[in-house]
C-alpha positions, 0 to 999 in steps of 0.5 A: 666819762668826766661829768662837766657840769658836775666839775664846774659846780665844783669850781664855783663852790670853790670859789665860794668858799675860798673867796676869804682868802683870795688877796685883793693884790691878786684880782687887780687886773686890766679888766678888774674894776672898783665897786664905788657904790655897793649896800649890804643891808638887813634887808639883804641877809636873809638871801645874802650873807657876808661870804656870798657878797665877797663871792659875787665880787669874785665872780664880777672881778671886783678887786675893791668896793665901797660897802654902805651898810644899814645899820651901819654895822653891816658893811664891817661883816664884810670888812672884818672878811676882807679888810684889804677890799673892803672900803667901809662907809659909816651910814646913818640910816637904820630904815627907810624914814631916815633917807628923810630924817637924817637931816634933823638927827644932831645926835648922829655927829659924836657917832659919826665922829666915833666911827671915824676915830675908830678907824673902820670906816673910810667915809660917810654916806650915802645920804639922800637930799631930795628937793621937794620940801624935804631938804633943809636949807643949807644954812641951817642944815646942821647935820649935813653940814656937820657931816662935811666938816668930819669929812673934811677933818679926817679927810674922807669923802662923803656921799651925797645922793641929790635929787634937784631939778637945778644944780644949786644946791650941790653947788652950794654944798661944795663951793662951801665945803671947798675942803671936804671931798665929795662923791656925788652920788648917780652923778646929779642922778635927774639932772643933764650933762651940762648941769653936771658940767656946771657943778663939776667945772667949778667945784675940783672936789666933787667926784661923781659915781655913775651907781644905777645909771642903768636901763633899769633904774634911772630910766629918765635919764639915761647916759646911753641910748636903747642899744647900750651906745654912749650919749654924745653929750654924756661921753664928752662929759665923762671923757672931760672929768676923766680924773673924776667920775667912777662907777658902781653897781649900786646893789639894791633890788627891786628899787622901787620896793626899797627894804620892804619886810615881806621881800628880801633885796636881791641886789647882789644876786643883780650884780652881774646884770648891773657890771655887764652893762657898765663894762658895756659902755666903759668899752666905748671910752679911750682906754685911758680914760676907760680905766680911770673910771673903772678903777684909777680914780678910787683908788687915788681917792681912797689912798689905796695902793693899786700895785 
């Protein structure tokens, strides 16, 4: 008698090892979608190697992501296995304290620079401005600021996570960064959908990622009610700047013990968990509107062929 369970570990160990060679062409689908918002950080490695991240993908249907790593380097272990499927982002931080001190490394340009140049990495970010005495004021913010005109220049966008009990700030970035484009990480992350309205009506060069708008980690503020069911004022929102939001999983876990050296972060191992409630509530949209954010709009923001 044929051993099912047996058969169907086969297949996965297959999928495994054969996910190198799986063509991103091949996994576009109607129900693909493009990961706007993944790390793959040293934290991570110990559980989660370069190969297996590429499988997890596999398993979700993620034909594209955005790969953030920490360092930097480790998004490009997962560029040099899948360059077609791989957007890499140049991430300045090398541990926690960076999420802070960033803002005052004027070293990071020529390397951020560098990195550009190269040609390995298709943007920057995710960078942390977190209210609270901790963000620098934009006049003199000479990183961030610094950081959006590379953006500009070699026309690539830029992560920008906030955390502001207002709008301002991000309104102030763009509205004078109009040329440089922006990936507003969580979209506004604390704020409400009409505050998110107020920097997206005036500033047509900000994008806003849905990453970690979850039951599990932006408990706060949740875009659907306790039965996965859009928010009245979320679906307006999403349906209105249907050119511009996207979705991602954001892989980190446990949030709340953010690259801790006794505990790996299991968040790729999350993966699953995070698309299905995504996939959840993109099914509540139009179509037209539903695939946009799935996967329309990264690709037209990153130049990336869909066909």
């Amino acid at each position: 008698m044929v051993n099912l369970k047996f058969i169907l570990s086969l297949g996965f160990l297959f999928l495994v090892l054969g996910s190198n060679n799986l063509t991103a062409k091949s996994l576009v689908d109607k129900q693909a979608v493009f990961d706007m918002h993944t790390h793959y950080k040293w934290s991570q490695a110990e559980v989660t190697t370069p190969e297996q991240a590429l499988a997890f993908l596999d398993v979700e249907n993620i034909s594209h992501a955005v790969v953030i790593g920490k360092p930097t380097e480790y998004a490009l272990k997962l560029k040099r296995l899948a360059p077609k499927r791989i957007v890499a982002f140049y991430g300045p931080y090398k541990d926690s304290m960076d999420w802070f001190l960033w803002q005052r490394k004027v070293n990071l340009l020529p390397k951020v620079e560098a990195a550009l140049q190269s040609g390995d990495y298709q943007g920057i970010g995710e960078v942390h401005i977190i209210g609270g005495g901790f963000a620098k004021r934009l006049d003199s913010a000479e990183v961030l600021n610094g950081f959006l005109k590379l953006a500009h220049k070699y026309d690539v966008p830029m992560m920008i996570h906030t955390e502001f009990s207002q709008p301002n700030y991000m309104l102030d970035i763009c509205q004078r960064h109009p040329k440089s484009k922006i990936i507003w990480a969580h979209a506004g992350a604390i704020l409400t959908p009409k505050q998110v309205d107020t920097v997206m009506s005036q500033c047509p060069n900000v994008w806003s990622g849905m990453a970690a708008r979850d039951p599990w980690r932006f408990i706060n503020n949740q875009h659907t009610d306790e039965t996965g069911k859009l928010l009245p004022e979320w679906k307006t929102l999403l349906i209105k700047y249907a050119d511009r939001f996207m979705v991602g999983s954001d892989t980190v876990w446990p949030v709340e013990n953010l690259d801790s050296w006794n505990e790996a972060d299991t968040g790729w191992q999350e993966l699953s968990r995070f698309w299905t409630f995504h996939r959840g509530w993109l099914a509540q949209l139009p179509d037209d509107v539903a695939i946009k954010i799935q996967r329309v709009n990264a690709f037209k923001l990153f130049k990336i062929d869909e066909k």
